[in-house]
py3Dmol code that shows the C-alpha trace and the ligand (Angstrom):
import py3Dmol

protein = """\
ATOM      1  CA  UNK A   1     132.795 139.713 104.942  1.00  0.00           C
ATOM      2  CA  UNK A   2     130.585 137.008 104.655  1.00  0.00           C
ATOM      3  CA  UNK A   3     129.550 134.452 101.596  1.00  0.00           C
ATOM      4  CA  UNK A   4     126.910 136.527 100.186  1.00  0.00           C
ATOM      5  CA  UNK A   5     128.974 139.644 100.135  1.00  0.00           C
ATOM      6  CA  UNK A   6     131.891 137.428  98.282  1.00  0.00           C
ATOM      7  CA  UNK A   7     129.102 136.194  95.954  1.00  0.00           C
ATOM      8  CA  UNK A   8     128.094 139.955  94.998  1.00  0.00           C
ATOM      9  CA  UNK A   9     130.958 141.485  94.428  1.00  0.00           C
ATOM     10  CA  UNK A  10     132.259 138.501  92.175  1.00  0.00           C
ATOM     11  CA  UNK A  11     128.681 139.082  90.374  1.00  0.00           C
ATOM     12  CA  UNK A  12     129.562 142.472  90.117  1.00  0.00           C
ATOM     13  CA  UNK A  13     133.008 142.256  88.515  1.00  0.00           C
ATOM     14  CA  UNK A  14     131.722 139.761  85.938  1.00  0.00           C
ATOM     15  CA  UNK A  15     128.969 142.430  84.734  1.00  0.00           C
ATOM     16  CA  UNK A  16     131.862 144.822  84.008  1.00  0.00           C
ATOM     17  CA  UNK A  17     133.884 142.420  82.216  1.00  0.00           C
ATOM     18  CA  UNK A  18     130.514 141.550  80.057  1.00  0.00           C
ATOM     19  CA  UNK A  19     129.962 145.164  79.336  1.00  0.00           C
ATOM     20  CA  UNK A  20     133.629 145.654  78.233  1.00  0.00           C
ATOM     21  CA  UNK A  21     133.321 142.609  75.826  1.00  0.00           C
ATOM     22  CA  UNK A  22     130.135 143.437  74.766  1.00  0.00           C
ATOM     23  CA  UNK A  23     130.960 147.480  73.985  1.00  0.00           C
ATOM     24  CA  UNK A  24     134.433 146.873  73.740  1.00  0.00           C
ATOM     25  CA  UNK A  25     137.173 148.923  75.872  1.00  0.00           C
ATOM     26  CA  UNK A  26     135.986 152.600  75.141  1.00  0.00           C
ATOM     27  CA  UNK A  27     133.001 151.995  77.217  1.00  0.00           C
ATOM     28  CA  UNK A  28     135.203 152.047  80.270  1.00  0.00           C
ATOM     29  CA  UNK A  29     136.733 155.343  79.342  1.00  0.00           C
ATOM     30  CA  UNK A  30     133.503 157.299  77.794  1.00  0.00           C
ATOM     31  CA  UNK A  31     132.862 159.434  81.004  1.00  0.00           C
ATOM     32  CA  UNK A  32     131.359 162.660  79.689  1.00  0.00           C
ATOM     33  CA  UNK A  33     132.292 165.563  82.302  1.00  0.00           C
ATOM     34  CA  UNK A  34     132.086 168.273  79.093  1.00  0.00           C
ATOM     35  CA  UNK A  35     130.327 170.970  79.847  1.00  0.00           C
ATOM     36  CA  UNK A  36     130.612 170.227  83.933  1.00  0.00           C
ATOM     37  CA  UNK A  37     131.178 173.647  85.276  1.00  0.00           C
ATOM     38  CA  UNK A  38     134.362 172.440  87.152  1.00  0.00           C
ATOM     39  CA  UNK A  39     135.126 175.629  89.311  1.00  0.00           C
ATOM     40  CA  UNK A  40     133.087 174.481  92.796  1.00  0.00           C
ATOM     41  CA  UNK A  41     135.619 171.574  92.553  1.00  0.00           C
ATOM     42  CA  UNK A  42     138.838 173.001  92.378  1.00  0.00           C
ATOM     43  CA  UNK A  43     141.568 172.227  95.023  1.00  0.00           C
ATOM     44  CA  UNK A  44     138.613 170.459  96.764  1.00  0.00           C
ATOM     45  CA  UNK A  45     138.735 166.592  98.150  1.00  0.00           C
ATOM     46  CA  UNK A  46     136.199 164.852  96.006  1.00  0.00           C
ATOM     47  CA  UNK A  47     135.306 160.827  96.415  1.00  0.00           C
ATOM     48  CA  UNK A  48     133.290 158.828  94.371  1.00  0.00           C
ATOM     49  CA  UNK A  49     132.094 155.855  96.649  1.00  0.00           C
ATOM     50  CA  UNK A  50     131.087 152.320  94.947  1.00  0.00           C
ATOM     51  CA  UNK A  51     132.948 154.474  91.678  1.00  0.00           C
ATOM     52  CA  UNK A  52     132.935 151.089  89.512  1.00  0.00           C
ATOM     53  CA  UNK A  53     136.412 151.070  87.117  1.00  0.00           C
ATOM     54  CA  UNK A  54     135.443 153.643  85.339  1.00  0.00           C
ATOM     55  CA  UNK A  55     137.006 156.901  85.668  1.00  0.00           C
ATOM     56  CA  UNK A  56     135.506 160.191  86.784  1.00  0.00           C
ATOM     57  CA  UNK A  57     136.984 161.642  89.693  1.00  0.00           C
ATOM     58  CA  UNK A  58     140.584 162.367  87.802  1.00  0.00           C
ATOM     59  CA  UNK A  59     138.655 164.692  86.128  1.00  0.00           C
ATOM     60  CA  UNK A  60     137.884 166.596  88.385  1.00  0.00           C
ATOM     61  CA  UNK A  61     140.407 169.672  89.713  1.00  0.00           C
ATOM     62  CA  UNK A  62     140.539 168.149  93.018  1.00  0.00           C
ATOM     63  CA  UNK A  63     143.053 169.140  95.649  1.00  0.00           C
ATOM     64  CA  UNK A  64     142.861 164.655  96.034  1.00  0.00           C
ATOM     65  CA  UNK A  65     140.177 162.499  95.022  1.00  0.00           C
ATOM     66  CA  UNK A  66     139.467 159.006  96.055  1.00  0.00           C
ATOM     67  CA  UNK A  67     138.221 156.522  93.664  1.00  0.00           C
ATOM     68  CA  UNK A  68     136.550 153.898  96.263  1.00  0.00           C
ATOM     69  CA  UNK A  69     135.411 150.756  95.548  1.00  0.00           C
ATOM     70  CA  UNK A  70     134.797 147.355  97.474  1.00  0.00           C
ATOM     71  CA  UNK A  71     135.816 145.466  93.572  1.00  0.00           C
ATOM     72  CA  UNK A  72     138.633 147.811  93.072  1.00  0.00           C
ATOM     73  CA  UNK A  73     141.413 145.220  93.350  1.00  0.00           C
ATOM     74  CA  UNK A  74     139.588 142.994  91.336  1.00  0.00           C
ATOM     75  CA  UNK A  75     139.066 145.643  88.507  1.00  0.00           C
ATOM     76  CA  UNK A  76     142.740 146.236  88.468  1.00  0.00           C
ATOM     77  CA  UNK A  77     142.873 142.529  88.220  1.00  0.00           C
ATOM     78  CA  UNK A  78     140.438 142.285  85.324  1.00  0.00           C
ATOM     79  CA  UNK A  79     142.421 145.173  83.786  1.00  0.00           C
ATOM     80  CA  UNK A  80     139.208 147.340  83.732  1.00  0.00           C
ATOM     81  CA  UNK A  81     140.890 150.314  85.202  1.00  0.00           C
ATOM     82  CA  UNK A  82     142.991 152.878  83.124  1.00  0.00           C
ATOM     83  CA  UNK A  83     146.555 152.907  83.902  1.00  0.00           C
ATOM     84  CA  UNK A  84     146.940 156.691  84.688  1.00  0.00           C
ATOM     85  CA  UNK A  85     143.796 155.924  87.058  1.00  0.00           C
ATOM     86  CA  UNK A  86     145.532 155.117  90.343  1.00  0.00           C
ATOM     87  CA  UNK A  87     148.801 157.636  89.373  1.00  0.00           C
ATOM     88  CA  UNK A  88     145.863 160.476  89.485  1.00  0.00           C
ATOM     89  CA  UNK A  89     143.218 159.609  91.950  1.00  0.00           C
ATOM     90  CA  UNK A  90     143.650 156.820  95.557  1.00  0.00           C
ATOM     91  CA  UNK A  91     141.966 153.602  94.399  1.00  0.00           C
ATOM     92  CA  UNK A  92     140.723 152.099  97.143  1.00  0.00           C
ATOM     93  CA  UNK A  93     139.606 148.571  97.358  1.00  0.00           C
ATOM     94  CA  UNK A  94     137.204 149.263 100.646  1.00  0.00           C
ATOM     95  CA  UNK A  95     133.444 148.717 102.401  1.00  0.00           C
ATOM     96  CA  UNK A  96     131.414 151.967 101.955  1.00  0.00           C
ATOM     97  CA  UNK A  97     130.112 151.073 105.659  1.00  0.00           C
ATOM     98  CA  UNK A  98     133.143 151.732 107.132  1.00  0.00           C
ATOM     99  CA  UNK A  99     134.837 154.544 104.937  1.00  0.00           C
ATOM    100  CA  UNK A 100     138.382 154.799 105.143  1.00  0.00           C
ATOM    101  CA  UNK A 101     138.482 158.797 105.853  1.00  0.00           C
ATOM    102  CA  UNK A 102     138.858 160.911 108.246  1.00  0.00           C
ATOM    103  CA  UNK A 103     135.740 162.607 110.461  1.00  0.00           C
ATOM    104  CA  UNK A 104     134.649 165.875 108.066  1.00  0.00           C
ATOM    105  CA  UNK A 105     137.766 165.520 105.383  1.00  0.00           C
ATOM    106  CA  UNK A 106     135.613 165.451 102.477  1.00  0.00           C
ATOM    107  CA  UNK A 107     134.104 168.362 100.300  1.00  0.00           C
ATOM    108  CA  UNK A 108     132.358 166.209  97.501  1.00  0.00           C
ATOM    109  CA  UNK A 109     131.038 162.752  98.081  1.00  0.00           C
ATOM    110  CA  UNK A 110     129.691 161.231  94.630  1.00  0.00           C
ATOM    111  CA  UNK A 111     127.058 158.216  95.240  1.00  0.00           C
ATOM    112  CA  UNK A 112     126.655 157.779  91.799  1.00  0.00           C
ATOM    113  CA  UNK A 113     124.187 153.946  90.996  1.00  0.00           C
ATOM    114  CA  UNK A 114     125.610 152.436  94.215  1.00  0.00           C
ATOM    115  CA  UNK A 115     123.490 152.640  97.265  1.00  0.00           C
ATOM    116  CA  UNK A 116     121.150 150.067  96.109  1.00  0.00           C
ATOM    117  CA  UNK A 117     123.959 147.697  95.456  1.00  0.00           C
ATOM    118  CA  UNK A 118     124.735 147.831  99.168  1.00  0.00           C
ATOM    119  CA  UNK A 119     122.791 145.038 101.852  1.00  0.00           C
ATOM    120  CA  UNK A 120     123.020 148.335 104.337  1.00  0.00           C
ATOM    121  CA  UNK A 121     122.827 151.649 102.558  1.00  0.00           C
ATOM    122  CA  UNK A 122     121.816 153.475 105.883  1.00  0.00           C
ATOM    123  CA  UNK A 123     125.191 152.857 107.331  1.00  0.00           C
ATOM    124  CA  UNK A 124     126.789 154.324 103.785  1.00  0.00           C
ATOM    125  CA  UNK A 125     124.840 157.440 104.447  1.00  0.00           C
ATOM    126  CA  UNK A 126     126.040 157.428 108.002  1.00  0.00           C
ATOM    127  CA  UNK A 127     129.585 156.922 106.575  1.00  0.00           C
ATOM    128  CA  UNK A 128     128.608 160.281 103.686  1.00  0.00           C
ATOM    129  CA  UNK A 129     127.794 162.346 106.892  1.00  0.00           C
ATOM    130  CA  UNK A 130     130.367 161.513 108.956  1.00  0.00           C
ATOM    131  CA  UNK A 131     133.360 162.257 105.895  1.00  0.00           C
ATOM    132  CA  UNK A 132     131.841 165.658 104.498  1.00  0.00           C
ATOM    133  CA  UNK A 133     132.819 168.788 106.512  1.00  0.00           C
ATOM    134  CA  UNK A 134     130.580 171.912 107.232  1.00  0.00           C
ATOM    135  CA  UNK A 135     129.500 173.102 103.819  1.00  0.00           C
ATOM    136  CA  UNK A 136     129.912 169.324 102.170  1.00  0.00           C
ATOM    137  CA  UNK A 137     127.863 168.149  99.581  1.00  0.00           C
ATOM    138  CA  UNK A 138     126.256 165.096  98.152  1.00  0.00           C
ATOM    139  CA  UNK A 139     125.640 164.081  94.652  1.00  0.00           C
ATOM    140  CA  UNK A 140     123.484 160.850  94.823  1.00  0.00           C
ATOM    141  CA  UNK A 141     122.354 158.978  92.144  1.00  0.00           C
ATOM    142  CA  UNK A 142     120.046 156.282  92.463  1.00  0.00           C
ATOM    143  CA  UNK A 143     117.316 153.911  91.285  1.00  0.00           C
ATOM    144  CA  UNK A 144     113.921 153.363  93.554  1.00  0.00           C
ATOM    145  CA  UNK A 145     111.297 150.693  92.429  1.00  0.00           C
ATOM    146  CA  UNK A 146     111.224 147.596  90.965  1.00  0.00           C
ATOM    147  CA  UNK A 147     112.320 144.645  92.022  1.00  0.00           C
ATOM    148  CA  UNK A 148     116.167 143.234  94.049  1.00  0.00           C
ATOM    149  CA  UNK A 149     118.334 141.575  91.911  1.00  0.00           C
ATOM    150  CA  UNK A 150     121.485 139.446  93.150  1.00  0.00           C
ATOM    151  CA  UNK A 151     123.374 143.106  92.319  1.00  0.00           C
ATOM    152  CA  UNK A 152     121.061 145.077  93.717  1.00  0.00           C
ATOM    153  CA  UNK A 153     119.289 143.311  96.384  1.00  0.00           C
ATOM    154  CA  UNK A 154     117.591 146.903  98.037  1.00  0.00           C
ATOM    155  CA  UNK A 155     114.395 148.457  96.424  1.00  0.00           C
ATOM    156  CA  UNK A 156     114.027 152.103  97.407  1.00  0.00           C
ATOM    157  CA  UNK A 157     111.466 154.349  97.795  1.00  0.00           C
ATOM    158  CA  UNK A 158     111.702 158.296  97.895  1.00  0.00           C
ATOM    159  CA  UNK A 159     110.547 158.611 101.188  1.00  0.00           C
ATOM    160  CA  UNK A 160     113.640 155.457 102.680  1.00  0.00           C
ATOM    161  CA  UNK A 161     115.859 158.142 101.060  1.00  0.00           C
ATOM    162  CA  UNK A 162     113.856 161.240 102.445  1.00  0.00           C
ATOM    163  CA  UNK A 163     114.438 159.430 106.028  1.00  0.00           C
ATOM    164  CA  UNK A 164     118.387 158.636 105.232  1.00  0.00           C
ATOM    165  CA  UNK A 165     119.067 161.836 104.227  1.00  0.00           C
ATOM    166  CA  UNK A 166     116.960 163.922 107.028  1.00  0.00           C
ATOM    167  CA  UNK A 167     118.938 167.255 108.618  1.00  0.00           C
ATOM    168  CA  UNK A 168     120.912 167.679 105.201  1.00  0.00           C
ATOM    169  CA  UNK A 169     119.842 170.903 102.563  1.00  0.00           C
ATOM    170  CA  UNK A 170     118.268 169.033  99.550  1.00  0.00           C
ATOM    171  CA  UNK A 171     119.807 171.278  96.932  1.00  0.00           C
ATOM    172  CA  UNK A 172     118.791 169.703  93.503  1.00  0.00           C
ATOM    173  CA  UNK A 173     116.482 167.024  92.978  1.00  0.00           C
ATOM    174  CA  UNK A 174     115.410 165.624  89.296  1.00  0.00           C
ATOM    175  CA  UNK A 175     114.495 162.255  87.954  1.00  0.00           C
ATOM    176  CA  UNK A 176     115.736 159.645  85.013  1.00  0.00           C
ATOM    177  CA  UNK A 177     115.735 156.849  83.232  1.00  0.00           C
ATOM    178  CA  UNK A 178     117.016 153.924  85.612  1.00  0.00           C
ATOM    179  CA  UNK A 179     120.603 152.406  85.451  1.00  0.00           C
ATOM    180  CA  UNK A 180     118.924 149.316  85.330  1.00  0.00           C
ATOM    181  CA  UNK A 181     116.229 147.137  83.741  1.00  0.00           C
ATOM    182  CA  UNK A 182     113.632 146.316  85.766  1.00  0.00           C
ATOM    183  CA  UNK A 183     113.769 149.558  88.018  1.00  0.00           C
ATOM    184  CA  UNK A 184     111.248 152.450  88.402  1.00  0.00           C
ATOM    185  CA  UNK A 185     113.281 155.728  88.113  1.00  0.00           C
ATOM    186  CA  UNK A 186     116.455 156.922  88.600  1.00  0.00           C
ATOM    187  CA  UNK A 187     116.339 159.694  91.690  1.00  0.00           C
ATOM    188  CA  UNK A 188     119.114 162.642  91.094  1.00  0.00           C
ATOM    189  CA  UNK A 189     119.564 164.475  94.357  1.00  0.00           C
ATOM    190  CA  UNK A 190     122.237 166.971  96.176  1.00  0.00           C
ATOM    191  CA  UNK A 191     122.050 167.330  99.585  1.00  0.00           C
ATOM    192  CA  UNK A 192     124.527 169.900 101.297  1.00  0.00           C
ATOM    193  CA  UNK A 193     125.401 169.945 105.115  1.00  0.00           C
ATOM    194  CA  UNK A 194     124.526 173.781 105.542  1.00  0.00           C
ATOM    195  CA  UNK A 195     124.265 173.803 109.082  1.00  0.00           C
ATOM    196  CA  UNK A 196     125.224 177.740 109.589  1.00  0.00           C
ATOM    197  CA  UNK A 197     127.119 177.132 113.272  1.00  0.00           C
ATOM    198  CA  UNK A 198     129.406 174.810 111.290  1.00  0.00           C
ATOM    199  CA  UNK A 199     129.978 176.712 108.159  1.00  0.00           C
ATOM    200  CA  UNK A 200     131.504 178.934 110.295  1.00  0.00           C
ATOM    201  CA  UNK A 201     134.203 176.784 111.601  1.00  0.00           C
ATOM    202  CA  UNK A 202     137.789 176.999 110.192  1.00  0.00           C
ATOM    203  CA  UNK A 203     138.893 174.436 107.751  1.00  0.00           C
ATOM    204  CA  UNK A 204     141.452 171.694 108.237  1.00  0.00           C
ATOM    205  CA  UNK A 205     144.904 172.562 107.224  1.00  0.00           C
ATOM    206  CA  UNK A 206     146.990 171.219 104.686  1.00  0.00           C
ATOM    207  CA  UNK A 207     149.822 169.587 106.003  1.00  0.00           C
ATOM    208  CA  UNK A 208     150.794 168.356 102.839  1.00  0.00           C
ATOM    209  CA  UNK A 209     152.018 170.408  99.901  1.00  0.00           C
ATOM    210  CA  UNK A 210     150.076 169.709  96.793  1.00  0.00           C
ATOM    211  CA  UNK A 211     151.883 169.619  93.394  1.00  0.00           C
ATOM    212  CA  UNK A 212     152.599 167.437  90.705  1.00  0.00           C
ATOM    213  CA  UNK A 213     155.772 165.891  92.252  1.00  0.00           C
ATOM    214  CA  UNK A 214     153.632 164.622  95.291  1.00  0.00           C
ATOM    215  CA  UNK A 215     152.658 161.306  94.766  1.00  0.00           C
ATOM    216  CA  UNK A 216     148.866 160.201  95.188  1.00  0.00           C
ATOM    217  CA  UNK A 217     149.206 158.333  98.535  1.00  0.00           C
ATOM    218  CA  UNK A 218     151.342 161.360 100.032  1.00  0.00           C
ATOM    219  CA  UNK A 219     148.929 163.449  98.802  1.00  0.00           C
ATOM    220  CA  UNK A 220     145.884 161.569 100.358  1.00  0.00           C
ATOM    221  CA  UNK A 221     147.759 160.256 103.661  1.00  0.00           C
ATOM    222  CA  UNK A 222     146.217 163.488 105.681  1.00  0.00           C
ATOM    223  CA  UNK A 223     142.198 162.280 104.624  1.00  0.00           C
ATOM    224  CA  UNK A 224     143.074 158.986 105.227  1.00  0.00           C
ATOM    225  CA  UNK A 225     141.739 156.747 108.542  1.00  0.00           C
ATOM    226  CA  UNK A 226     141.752 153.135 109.578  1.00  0.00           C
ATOM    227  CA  UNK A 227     138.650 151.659 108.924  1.00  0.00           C
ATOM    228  CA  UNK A 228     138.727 150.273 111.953  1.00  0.00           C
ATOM    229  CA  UNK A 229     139.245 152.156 114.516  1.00  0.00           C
ATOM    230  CA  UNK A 230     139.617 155.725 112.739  1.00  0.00           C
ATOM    231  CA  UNK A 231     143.001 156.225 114.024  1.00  0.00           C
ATOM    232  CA  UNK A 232     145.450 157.931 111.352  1.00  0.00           C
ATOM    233  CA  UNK A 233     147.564 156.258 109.061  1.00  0.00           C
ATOM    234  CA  UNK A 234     151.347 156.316 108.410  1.00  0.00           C
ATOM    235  CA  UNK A 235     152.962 155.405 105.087  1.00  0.00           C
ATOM    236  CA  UNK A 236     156.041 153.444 104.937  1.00  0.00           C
ATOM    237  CA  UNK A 237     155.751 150.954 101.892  1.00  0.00           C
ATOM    238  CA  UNK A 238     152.241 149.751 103.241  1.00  0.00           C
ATOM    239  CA  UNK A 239     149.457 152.142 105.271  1.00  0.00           C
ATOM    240  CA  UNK A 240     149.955 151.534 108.839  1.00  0.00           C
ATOM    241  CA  UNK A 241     147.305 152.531 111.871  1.00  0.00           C
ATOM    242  CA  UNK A 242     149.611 154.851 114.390  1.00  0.00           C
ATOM    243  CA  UNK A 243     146.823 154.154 117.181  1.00  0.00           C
ATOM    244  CA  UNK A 244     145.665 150.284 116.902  1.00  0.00           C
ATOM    245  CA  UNK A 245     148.378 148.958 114.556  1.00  0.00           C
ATOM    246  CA  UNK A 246     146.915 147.540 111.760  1.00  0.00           C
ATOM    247  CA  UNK A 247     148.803 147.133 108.608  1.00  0.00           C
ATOM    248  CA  UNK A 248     146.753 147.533 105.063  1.00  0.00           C
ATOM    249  CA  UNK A 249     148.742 146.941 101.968  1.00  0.00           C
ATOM    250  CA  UNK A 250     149.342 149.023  98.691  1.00  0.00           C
ATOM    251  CA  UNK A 251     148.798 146.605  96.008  1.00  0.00           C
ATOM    252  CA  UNK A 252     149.414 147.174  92.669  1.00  0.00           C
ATOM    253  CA  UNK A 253     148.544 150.685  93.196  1.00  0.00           C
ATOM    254  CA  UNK A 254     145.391 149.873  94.819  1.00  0.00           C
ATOM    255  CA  UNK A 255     145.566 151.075  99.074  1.00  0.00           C
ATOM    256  CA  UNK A 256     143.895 147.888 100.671  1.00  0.00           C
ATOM    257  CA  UNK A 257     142.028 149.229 103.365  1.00  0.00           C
ATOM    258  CA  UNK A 258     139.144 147.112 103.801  1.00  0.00           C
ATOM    259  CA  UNK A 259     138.393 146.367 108.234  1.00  0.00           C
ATOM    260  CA  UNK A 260     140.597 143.359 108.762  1.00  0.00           C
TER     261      UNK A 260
END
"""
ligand_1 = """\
1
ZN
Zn 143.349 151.481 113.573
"""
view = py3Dmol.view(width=600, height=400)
view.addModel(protein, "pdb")
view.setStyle({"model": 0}, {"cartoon": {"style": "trace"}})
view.addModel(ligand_1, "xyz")
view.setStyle({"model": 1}, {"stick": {}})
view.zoomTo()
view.show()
């Protein structure tokens, strides 16, 4: 990772901290998911890429869900995260280019005020594609206009996002008020991978049985991958590639698998 990428992220921790001393701590647990019909979610794996500390995913009636961000050690640092947030969803301190999961694992990706905080958002998408399986969907939230910020350096339009997204269903599409100042709009979109040839193919197994005495990282082992080579991971007390060797620690509850 290079300066500028060290320089962002920093940027971006200290703008949560601000918020949580300017709005106090309730600000990082007011997530509103009342009213969220939560039945298309159920024992389904759900991420939330570039998910900030806030959380949203645990929520959710997920068979596992990934909270993944590339500031998630440093949020745990900070103390921005909940405690029960890593006992009920994988924190992942990780780059959104190279996502830690496995080829068509994922039933739910959330891209919720992120891909315009990224220097190479077409990658991400390449990175959403790749993770869904046949049926998958993708809730994307994000502002177009204005002008790059330090946090923000990419200015979208709707047609950069028609391009990224090309191939996929475009199920919903609405517009907002932006995240933030200085922005346009705020785009709301779901895309869904409804290619018919591959709805038809059979689902990945479960290896793994899923209850409340399984821990998070057991639970999450089988839609885990190295980030750099996509090889599968074994867990002993840290995540270990089983096909190029790499060793990622588990930090203080935060799986440290950003490509070494
Ligand atoms: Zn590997």
């Amino acid at each position: 990772m290079d300066a500028k990428e060290l320089e962002k992220q920093a940027a971006e921790v200290g703008e949560w901290v601000a918020m949580r001393e300017a709005k106090g701590e309730a600000f990082l647990r007011d997530v509103n998911v009342d009213g969220v019909d939560m039945t298309p979610y159920e024992d389904k794996v759900i991420v939330d890429v570039g998910c900030g500390p806030r959380p949203f995913v645990e929520f959710y009636p997920a068979r596992a869900g990934f909270m993944l961000d590339c500031c998630m050690r440093e949020y745990q640092r900070e103390r921005l995260l909940q405690p029960e947030t890593p006992k009920k969803a994988l924190c992942v301190d990780c780059m959104a280019e190279r996502l830690p999961l496995r080829t068509g694992a994922v039933d739910h990706v959330f891209s919720i005020n992120m891909l315009d905080h990224c220097y190479d958002p077409e990658s991400v998408v390449a990175e959403f594609r790749r993770v869904i399986k046949p049926g998958g969907w993708i809730h994307l939230n994000v502002d177009i206009g204005g002008e790059a910020t330090p946090c923000e350096p990419i200015v979208f339009t709707e047609e950069r996002l028609d391009a990224m997204f090309a191939g996929l269903q475009l199920v919903y599409k609405d517009r907002g008020t932006p995240s933030h100042p200085g922005r346009e709009a705020m785009v709301i979109r779901v895309y869904r991978w409804a290619d018919e040839a591959a709805l038809t193919a059979s689902e990945p197994s479960s290896e793994v049985p899923v209850g409340k005495d399984v821990s998070v990282v057991e639970r999450s082992l089988q839609y885990l991958a190295c980030p750099v080579c996509r090889g599968p991971l074994q867990w002993k007390s840290d995540l270990l590639c089983e096909a190029c060797d790499h060793t990622y620690p588990i930090e203080d509850g935060i799986a440290m698998l950003k490509p070494a």
